[in-house]
C-alpha positions in Angstrom: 10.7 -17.5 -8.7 10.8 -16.3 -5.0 8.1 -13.3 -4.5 9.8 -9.6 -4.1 8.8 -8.2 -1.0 8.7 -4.0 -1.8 8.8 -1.3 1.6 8.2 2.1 0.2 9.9 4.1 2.6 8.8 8.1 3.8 11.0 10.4 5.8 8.8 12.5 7.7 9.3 15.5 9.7 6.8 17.9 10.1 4.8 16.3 7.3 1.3 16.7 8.1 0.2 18.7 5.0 2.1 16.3 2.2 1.1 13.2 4.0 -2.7 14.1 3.8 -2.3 14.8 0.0 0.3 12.2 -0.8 -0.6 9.2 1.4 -3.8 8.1 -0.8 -1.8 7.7 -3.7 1.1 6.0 -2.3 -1.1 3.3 0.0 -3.4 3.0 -3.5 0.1 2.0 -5.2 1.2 -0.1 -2.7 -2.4 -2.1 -2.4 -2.3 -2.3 -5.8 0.9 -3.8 -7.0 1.5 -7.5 -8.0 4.7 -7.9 -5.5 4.1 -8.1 -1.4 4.1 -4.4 -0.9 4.2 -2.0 2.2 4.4 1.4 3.2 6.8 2.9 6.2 7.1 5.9 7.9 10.0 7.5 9.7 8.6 10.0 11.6 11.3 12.1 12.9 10.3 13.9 15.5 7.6 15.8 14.1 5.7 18.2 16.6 2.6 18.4 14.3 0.0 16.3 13.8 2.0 13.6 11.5 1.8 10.2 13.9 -2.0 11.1 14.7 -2.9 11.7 11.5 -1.1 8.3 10.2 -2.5 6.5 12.8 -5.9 7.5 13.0 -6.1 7.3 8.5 -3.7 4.5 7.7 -3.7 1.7 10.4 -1.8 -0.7 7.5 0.9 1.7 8.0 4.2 0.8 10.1 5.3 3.8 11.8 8.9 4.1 12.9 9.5 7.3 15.8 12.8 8.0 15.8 14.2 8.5 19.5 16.3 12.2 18.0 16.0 13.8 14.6 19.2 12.5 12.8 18.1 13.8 9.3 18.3 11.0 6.5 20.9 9.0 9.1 17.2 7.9 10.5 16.9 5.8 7.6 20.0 3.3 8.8 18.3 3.1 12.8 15.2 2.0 10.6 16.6 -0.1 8.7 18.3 -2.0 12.2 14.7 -2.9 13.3 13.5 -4.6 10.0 14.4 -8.4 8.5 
């Protein structure tokens, strides 16, 4: 049986606050389940601190910028870049 591969998935804009208190959690389930598992970001444009923070806390997590703030229609330019 081939291996699932699992990418959780955040929308982000203007996130800061809930990525501080949500992040540990979600890498935590991510590092811990059976399956090949990572965590993505779509940052939308934030102009707080969202990208630093990621960045600077969670290095194992791939950050997508989005060139405009398209609202959940960032998911499918995301989803263009990835296998």
């Amino acid at each position: 049986m081939q291996e699932r591969k699992i990418n959780i998935i955040i929308l982000n804009y203007n996130g800061a606050g809930l990525l501080e208190k949500y992040m540990p959690s979600i890498a935590e389930a991510a590092r811990m389940s059976k399956h090949a598992c990572k965590v993505s970001v779509i940052d939308n444009k934030s102009s707080d601190n969202s990208v630093v923070f990621l960045r600077q806390k969670y290095k194992d997590v791939s950050i997508y910028e989005a060139k405009e703030n398209k609202v959940l229609c960032s998911f499918n330019d995301y989803l263009e870049t990835i296998d």
